[in-house]
MDTraj code that builds the backbone (N, CA, C; nanometers):
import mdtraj as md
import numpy as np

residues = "UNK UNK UNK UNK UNK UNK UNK UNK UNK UNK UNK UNK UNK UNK UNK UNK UNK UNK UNK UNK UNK UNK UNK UNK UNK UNK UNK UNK UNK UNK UNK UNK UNK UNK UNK UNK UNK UNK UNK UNK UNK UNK UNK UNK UNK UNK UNK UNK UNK UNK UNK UNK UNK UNK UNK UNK UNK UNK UNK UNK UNK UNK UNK UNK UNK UNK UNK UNK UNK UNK UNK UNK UNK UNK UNK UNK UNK UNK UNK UNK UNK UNK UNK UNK UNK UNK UNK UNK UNK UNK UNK UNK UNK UNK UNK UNK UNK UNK UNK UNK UNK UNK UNK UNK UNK UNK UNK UNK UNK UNK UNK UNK UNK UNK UNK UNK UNK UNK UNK UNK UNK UNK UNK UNK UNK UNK UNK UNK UNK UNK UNK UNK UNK UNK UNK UNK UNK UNK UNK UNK UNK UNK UNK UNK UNK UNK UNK UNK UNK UNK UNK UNK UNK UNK UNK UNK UNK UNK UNK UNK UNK UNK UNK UNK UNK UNK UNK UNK UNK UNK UNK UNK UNK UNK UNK UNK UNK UNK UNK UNK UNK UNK UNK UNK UNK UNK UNK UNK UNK UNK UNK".split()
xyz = np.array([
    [10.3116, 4.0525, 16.8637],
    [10.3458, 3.9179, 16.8234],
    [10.3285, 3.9045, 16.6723],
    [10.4023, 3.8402, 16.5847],
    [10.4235, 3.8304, 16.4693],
    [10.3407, 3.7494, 16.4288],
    [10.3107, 3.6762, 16.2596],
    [10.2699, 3.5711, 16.1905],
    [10.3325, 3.4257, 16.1844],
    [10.2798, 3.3648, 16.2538],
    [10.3654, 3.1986, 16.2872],
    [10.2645, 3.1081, 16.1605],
    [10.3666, 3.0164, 16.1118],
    [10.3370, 2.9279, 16.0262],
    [10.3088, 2.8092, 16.1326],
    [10.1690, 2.7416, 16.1577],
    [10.1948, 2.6542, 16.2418],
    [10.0831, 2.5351, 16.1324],
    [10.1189, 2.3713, 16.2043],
    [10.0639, 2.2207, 16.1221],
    [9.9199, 2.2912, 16.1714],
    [9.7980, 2.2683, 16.0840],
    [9.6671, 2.2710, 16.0803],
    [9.6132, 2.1118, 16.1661],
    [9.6487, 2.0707, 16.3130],
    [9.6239, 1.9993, 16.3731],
    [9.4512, 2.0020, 16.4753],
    [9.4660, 1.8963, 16.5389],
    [9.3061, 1.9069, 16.6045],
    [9.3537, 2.0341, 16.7341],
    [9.4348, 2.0554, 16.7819],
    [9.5150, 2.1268, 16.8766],
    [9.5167, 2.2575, 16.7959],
    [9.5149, 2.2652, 16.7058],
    [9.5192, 2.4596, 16.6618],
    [9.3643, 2.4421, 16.5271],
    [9.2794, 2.3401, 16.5153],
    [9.1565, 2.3403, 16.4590],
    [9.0842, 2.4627, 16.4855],
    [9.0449, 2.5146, 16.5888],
    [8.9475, 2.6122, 16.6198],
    [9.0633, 2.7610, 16.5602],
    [9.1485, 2.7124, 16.5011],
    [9.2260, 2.8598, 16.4102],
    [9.1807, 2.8450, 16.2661],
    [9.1494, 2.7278, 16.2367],
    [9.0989, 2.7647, 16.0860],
    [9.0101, 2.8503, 16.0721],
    [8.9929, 2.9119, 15.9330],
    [8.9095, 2.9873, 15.9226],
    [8.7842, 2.9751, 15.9113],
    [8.6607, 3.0487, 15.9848],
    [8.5182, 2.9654, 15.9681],
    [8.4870, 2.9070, 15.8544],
    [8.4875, 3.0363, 15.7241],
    [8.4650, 2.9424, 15.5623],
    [8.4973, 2.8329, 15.5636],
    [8.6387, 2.8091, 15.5938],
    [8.7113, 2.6570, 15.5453],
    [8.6668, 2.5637, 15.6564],
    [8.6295, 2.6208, 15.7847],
    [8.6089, 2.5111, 15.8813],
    [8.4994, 2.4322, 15.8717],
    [8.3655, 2.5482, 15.7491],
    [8.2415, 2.5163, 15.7673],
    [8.1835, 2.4168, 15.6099],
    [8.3312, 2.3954, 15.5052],
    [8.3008, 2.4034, 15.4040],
    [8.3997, 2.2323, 15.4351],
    [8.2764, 2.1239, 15.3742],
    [8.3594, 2.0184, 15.2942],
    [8.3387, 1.9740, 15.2131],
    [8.3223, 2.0813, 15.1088],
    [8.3528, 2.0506, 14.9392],
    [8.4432, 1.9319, 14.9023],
    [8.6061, 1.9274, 14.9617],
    [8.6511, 1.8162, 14.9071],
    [8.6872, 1.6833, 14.9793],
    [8.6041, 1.7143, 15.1029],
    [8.6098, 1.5554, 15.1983],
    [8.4970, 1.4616, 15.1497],
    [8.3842, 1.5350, 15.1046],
    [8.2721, 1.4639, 15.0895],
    [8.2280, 1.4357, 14.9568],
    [8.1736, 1.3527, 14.9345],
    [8.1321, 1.3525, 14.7446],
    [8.0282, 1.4160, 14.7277],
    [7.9173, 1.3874, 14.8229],
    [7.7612, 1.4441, 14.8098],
    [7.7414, 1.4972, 14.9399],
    [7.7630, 1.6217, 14.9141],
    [7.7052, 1.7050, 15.0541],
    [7.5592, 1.6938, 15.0764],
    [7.5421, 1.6365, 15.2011],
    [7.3851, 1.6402, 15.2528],
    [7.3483, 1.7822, 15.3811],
    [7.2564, 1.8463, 15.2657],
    [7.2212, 1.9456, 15.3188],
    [7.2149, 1.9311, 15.4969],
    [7.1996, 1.8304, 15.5450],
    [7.1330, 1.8349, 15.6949],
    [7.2551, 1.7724, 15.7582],
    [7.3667, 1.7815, 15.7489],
    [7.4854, 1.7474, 15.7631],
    [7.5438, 1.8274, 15.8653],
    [7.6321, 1.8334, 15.9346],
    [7.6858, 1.9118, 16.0427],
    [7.8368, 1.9778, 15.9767],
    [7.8268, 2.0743, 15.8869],
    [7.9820, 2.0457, 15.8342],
    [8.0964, 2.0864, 15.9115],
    [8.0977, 2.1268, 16.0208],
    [8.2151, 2.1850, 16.1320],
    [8.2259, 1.9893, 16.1887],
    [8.1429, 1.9687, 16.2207],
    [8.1683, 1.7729, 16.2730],
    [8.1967, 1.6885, 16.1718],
    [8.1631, 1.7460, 16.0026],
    [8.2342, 1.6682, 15.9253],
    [8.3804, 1.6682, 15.9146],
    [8.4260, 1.8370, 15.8953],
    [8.5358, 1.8807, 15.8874],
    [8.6246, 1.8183, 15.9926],
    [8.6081, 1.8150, 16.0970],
    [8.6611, 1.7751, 16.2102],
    [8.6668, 1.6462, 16.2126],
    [8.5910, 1.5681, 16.2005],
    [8.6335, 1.4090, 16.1275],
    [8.6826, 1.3628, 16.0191],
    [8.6694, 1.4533, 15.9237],
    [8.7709, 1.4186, 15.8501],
    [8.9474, 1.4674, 15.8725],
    [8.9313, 1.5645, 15.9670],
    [9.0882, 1.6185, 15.9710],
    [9.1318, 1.5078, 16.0567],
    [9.0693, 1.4703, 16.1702],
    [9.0974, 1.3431, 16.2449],
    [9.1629, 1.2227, 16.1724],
    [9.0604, 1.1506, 16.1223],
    [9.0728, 1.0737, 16.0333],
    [9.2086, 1.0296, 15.9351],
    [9.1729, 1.1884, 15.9079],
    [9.3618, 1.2239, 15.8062],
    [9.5111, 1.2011, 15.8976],
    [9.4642, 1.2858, 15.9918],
    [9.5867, 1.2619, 16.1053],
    [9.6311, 1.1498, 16.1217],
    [9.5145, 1.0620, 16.1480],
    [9.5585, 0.9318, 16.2063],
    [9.6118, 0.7907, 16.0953],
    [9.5887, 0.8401, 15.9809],
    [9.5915, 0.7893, 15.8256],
    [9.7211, 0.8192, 15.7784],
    [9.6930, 0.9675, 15.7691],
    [9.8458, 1.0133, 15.7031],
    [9.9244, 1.0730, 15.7529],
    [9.8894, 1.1681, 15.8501],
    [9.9192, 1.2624, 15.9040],
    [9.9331, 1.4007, 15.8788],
    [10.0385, 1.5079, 15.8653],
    [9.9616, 1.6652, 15.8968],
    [9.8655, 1.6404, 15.7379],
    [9.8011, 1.7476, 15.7647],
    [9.6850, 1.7717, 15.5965],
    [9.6847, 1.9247, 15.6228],
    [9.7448, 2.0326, 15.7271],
    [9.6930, 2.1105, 15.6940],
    [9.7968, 2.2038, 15.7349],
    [9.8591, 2.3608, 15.6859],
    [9.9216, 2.4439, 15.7175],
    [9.8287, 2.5820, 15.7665],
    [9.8844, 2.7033, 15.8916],
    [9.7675, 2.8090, 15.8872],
    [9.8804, 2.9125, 15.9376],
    [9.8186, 3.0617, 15.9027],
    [9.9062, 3.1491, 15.9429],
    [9.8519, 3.2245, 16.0124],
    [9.8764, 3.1993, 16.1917],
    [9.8398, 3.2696, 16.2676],
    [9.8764, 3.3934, 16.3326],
    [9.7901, 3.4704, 16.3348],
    [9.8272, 3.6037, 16.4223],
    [9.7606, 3.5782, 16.5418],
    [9.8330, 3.6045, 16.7103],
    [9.7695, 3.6649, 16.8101],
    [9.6095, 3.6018, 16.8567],
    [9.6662, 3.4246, 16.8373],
    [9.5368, 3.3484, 16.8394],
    [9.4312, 3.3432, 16.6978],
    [9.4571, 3.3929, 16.6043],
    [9.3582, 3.4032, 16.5180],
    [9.3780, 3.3544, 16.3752],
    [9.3355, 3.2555, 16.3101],
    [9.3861, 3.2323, 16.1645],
    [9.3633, 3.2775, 16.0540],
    [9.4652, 3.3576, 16.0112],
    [9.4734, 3.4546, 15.8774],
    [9.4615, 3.3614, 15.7332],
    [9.5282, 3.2366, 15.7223],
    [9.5623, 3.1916, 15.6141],
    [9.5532, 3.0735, 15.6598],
    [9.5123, 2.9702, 15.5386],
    [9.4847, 2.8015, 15.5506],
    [9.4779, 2.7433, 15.4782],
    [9.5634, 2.6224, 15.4450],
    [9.5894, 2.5749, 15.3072],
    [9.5819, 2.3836, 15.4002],
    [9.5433, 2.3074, 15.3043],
    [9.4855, 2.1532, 15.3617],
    [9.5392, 2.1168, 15.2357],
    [9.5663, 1.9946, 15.2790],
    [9.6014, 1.8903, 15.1326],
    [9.6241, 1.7658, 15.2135],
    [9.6208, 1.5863, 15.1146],
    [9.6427, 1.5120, 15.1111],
    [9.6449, 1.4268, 15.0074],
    [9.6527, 1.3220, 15.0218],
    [9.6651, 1.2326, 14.9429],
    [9.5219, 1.2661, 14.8356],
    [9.5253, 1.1807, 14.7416],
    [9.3657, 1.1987, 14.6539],
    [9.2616, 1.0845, 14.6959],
    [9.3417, 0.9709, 14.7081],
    [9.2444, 0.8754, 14.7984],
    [9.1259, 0.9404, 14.9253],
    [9.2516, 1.0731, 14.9942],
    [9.1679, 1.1080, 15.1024],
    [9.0165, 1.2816, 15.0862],
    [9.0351, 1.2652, 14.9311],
    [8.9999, 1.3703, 14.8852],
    [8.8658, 1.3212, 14.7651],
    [8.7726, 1.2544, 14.8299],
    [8.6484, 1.1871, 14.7824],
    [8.5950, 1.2893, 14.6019],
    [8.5709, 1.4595, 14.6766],
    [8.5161, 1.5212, 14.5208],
    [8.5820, 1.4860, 14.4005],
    [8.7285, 1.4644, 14.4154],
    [8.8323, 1.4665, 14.2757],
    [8.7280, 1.3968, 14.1802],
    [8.6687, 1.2615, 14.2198],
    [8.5646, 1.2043, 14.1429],
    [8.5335, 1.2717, 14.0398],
    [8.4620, 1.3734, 14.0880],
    [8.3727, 1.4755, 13.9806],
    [8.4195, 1.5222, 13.9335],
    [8.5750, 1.5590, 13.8910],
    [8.6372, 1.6426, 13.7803],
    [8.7040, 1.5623, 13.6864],
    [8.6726, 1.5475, 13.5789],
    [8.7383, 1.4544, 13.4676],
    [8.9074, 1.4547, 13.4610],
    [8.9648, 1.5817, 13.4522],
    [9.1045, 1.6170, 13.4868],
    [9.1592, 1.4977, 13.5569],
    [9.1011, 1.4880, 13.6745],
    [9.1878, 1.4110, 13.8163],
    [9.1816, 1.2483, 13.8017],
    [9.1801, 1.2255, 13.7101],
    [9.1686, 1.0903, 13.6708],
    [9.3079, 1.0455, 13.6780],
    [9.3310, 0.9071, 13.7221],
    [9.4570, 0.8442, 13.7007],
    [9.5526, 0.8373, 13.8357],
    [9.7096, 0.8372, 13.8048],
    [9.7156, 0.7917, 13.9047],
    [9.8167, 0.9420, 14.0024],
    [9.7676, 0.9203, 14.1230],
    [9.8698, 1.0522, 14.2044],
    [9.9663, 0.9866, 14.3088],
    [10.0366, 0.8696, 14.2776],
    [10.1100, 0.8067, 14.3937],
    [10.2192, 0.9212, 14.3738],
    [10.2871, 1.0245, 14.3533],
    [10.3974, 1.0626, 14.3698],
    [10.3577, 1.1954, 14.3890],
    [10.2697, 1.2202, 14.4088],
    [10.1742, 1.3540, 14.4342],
    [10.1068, 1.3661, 14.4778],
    [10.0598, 1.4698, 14.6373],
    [9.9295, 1.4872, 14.7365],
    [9.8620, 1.6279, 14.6613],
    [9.7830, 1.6294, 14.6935],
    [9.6674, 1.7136, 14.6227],
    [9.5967, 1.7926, 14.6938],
    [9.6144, 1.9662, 14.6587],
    [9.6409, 2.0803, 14.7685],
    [9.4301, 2.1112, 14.7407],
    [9.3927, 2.0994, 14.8205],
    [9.2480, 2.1253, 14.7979],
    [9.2347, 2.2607, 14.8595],
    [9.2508, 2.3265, 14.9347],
    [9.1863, 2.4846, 14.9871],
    [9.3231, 2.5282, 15.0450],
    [9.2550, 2.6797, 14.9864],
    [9.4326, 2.7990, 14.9715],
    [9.3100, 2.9079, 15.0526],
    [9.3058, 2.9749, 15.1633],
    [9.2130, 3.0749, 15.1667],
    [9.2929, 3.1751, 15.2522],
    [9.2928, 3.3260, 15.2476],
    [9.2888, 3.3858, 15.3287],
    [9.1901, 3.4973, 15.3969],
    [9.1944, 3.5504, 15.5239],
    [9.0635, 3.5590, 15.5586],
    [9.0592, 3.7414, 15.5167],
    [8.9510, 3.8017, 15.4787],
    [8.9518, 3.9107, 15.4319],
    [9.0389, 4.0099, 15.5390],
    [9.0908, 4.1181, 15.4531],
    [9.1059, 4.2058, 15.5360],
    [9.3074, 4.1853, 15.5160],
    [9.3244, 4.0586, 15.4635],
    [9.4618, 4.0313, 15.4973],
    [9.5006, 3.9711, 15.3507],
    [9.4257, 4.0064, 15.2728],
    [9.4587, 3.9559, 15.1595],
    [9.5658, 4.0461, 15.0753],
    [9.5786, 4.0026, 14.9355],
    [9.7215, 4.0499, 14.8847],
    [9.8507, 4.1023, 14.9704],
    [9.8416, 3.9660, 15.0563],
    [9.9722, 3.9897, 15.1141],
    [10.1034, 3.8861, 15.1293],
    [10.0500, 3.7970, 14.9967],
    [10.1085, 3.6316, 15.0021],
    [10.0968, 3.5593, 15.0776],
    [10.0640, 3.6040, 15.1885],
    [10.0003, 3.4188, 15.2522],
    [10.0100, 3.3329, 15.2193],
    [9.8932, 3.3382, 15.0919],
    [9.8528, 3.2219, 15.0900],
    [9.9970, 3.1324, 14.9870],
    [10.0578, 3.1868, 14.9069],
    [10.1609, 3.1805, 14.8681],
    [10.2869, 3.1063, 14.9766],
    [10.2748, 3.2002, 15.0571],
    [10.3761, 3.1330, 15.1654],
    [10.3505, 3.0261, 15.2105],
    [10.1825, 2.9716, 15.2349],
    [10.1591, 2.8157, 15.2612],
    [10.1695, 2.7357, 15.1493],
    [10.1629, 2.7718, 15.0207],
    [10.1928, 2.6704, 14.9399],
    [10.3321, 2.6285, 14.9564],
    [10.4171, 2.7442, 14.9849],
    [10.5735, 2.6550, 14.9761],
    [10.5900, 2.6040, 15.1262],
    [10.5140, 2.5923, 15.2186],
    [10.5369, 2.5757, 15.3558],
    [10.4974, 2.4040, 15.3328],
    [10.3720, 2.3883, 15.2232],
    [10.3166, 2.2758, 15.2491],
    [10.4142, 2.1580, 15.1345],
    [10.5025, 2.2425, 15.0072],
    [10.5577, 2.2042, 14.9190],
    [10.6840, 2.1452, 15.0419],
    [10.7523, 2.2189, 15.1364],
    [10.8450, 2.1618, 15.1816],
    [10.8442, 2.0449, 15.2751],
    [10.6880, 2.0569, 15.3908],
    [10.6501, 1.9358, 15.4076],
    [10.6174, 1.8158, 15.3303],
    [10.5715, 1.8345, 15.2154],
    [10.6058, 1.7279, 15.1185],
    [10.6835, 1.6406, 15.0600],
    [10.7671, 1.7624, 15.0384],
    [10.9319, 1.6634, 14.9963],
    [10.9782, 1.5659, 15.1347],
    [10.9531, 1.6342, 15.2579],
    [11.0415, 1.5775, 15.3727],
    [10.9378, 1.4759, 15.3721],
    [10.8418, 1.4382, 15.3141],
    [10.7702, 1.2959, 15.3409],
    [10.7999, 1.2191, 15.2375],
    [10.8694, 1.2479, 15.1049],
    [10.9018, 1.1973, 15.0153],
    [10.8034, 1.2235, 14.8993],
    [10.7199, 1.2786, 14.8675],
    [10.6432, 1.3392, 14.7901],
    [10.7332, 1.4296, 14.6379],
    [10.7006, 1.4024, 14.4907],
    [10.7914, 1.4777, 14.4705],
    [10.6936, 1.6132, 14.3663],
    [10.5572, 1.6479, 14.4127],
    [10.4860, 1.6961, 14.3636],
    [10.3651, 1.6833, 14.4124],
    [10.2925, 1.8508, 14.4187],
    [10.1432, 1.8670, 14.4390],
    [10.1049, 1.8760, 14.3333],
    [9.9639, 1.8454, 14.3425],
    [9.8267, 1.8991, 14.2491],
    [9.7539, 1.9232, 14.2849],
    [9.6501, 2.0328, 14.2136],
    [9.5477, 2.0771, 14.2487],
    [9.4869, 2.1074, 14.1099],
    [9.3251, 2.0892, 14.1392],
    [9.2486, 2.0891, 13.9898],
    [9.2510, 2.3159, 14.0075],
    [9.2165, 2.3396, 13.8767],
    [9.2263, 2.5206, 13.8886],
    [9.1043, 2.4898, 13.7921],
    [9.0576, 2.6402, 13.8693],
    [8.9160, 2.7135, 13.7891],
    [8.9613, 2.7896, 13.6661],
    [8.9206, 2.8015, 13.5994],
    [8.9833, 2.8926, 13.4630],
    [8.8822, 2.9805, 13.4459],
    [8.7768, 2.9884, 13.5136],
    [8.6642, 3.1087, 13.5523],
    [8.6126, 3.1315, 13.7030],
    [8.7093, 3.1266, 13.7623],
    [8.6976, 3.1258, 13.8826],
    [8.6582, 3.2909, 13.9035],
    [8.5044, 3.3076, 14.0270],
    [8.4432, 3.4228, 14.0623],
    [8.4601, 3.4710, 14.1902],
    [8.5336, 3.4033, 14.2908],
    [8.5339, 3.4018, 14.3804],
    [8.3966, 3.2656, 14.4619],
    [8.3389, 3.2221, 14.4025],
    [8.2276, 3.1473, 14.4835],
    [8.2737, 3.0098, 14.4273],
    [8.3635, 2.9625, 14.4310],
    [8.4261, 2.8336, 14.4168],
    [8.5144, 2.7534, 14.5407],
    [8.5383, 2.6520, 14.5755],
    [8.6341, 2.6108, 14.6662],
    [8.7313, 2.5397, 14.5895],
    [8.7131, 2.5350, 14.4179],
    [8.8162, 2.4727, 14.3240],
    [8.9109, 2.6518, 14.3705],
    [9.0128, 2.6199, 14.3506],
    [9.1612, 2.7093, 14.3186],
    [9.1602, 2.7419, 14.2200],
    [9.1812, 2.9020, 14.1788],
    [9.2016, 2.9707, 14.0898],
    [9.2810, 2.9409, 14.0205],
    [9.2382, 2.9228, 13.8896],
    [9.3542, 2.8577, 13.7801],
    [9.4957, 2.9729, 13.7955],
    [9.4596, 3.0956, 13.7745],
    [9.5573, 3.1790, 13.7499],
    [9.6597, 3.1715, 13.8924],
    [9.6005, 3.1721, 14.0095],
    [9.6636, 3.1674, 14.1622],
    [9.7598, 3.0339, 14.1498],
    [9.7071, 2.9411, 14.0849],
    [9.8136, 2.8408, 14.0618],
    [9.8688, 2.8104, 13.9822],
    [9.9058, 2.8909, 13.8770],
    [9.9845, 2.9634, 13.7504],
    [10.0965, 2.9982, 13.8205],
    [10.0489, 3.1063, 13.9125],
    [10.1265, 3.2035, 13.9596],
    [10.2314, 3.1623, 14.0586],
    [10.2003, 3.0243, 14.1620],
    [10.2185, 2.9741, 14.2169],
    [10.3546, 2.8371, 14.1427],
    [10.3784, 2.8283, 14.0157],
    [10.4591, 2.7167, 13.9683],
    [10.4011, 2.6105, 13.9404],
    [10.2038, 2.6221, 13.9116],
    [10.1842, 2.5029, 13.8878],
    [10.1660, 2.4726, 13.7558],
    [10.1564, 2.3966, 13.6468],
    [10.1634, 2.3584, 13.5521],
    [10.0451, 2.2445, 13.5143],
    [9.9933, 2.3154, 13.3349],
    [9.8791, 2.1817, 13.3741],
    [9.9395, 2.0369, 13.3322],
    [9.8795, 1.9438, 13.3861],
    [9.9222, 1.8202, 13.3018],
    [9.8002, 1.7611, 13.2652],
    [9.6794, 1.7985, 13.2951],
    [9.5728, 1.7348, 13.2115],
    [9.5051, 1.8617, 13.2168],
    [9.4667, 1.8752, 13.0406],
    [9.3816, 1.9621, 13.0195],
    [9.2321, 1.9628, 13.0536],
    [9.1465, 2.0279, 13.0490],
    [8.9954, 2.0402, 13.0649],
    [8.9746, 2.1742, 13.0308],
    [8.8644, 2.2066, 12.9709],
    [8.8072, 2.3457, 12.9678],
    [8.8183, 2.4211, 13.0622],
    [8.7496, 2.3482, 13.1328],
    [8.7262, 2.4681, 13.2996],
    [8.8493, 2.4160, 13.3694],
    [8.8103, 2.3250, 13.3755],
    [8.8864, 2.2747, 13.5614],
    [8.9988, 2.2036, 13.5384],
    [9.1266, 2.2281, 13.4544],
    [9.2328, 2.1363, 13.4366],
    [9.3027, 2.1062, 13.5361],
    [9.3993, 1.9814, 13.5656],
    [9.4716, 1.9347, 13.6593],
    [9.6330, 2.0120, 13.6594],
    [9.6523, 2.0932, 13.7546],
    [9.7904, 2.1212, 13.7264],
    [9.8841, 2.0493, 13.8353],
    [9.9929, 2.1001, 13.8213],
    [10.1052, 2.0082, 13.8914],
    [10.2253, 2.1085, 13.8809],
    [10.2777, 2.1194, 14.0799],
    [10.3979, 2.1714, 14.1257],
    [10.5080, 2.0625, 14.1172],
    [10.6212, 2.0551, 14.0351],
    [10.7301, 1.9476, 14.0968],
    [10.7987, 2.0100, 14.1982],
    [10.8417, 1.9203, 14.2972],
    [10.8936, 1.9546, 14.3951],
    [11.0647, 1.9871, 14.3822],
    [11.1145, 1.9616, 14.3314],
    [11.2424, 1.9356, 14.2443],
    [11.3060, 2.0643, 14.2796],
    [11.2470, 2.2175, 14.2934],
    [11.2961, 2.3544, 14.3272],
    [11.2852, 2.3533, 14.5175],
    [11.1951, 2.2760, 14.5270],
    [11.2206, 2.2714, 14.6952],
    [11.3137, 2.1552, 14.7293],
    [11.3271, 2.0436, 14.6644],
    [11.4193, 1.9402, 14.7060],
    [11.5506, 1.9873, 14.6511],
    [11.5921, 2.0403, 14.5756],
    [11.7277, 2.0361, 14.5707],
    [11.8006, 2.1410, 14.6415],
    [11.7468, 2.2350, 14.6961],
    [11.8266, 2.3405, 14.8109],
    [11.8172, 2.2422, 14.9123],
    [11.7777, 2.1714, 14.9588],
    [11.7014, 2.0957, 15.0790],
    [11.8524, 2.0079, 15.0566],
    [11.8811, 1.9236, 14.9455],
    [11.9579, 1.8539, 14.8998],
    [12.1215, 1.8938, 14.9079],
    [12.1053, 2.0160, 14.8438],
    [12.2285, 2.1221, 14.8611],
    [12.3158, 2.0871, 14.9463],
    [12.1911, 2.1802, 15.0823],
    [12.1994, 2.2243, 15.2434],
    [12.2390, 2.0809, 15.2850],
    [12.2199, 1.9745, 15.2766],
    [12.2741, 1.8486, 15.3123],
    [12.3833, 1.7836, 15.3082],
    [12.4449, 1.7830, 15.1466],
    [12.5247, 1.7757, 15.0961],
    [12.6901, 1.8264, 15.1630],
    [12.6312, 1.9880, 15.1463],
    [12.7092, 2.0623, 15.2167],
    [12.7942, 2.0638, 15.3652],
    [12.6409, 2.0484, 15.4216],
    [12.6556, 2.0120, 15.6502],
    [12.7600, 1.8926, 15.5767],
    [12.7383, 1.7913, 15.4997],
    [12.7732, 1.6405, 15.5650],
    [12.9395, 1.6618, 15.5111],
    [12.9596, 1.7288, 15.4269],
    [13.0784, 1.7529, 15.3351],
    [13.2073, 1.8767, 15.4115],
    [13.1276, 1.9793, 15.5234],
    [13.1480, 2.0554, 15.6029],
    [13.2577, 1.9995, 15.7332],
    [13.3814, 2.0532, 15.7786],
    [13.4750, 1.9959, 15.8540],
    [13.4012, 1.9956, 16.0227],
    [13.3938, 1.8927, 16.0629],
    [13.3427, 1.9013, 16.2190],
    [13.4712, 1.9904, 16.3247],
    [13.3709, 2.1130, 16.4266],
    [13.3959, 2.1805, 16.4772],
    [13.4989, 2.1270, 16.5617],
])
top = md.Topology()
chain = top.add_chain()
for i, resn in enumerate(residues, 1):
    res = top.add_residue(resn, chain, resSeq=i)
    for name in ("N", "CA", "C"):
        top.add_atom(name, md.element.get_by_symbol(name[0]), res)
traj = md.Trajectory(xyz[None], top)
């Protein structure tokens, strides 16, 4: 059985990956040590569902989740607080908080492939751009996104910071094939 791109729902939850399942760096502002974070995580994905709806993309193999990428709105993303970058306003932009894949399966784009998986669910909600804050010394022991991974990825900064600048995907390369392909069907002679 192959790699399926499937929505990061409460119905395929137990596929995220433990790290990301166990980590809510960006649901919470002040993590309290004595906290349950698998029952936070899980209330907040709830929460989101029922608010906004999907927040999360994963790439499963054979029951098991290889790759996992979450995003929403910034309202629904409490840490942004703490980074000076993320100031202002994101109505035309949801904000990609965790890109992970699980060892063993890495350098193999994944995680790449969920960014444009989650870029195209975006546009179809009317969205015309992600953001995400990037590490510019990122060691691996961060849950901020590698500045360079989202370089690499088409993102662009629009607010500077030393460390942690705000960059930004326009959606504009996924909406206009999308646009094309439309254009085309509707312009196309019926069978």
């Amino acid at each position: 059985m192959g790699e399926l791109t499937i929505d990061a729902d409460l119905e395929h939850f137990h596929l995220i990956p433990k790290p990301c399942v166990t980590s809510v760096f960006w649901e919470i502002r002040d993590v309290d040590p004595d906290i349950d974070p698998r029952f936070e995580k899980e209330e907040w994905f709830s929460s989101t569902l029922l608010e906004w709806g999907r927040c999360g993309k994963l790439i499963a193999q054979e029951g098991e989740g290889l790759a996992f990428a979450q995003y929403a709105p910034a309202t629904l993303v409490p840490r942004l607080e703490a980074f000076p970058a993320a100031a202002g306003s994101w109505v035309s932009a949801a904000y990609l908080a965790y890109c992970f894949v699980v060892e063993g399966f890495r350098g193999r784009s994944l995680v790449s492939r969920l960014v444009r998986e989650v870029a195209r669910d975006l546009v179809d909600r009317g969205y015309s751009a992600v953001e995400a804050i990037g590490d510019r010394e990122w060691a691996g022991d961060s849950w901020v996104l590698p500045f360079q991974f989202l370089a690499a990825n088409e993102f662009s900064v629009v607010r500077e910071h030393p460390r942690f600048p705000l960059l930004r995907r326009e959606l504009r390369d996924v909406l206009e094939p999308a646009r094309a392909l439309a254009e085309a069907t509707a312009q196309a002679p019926s069978p």
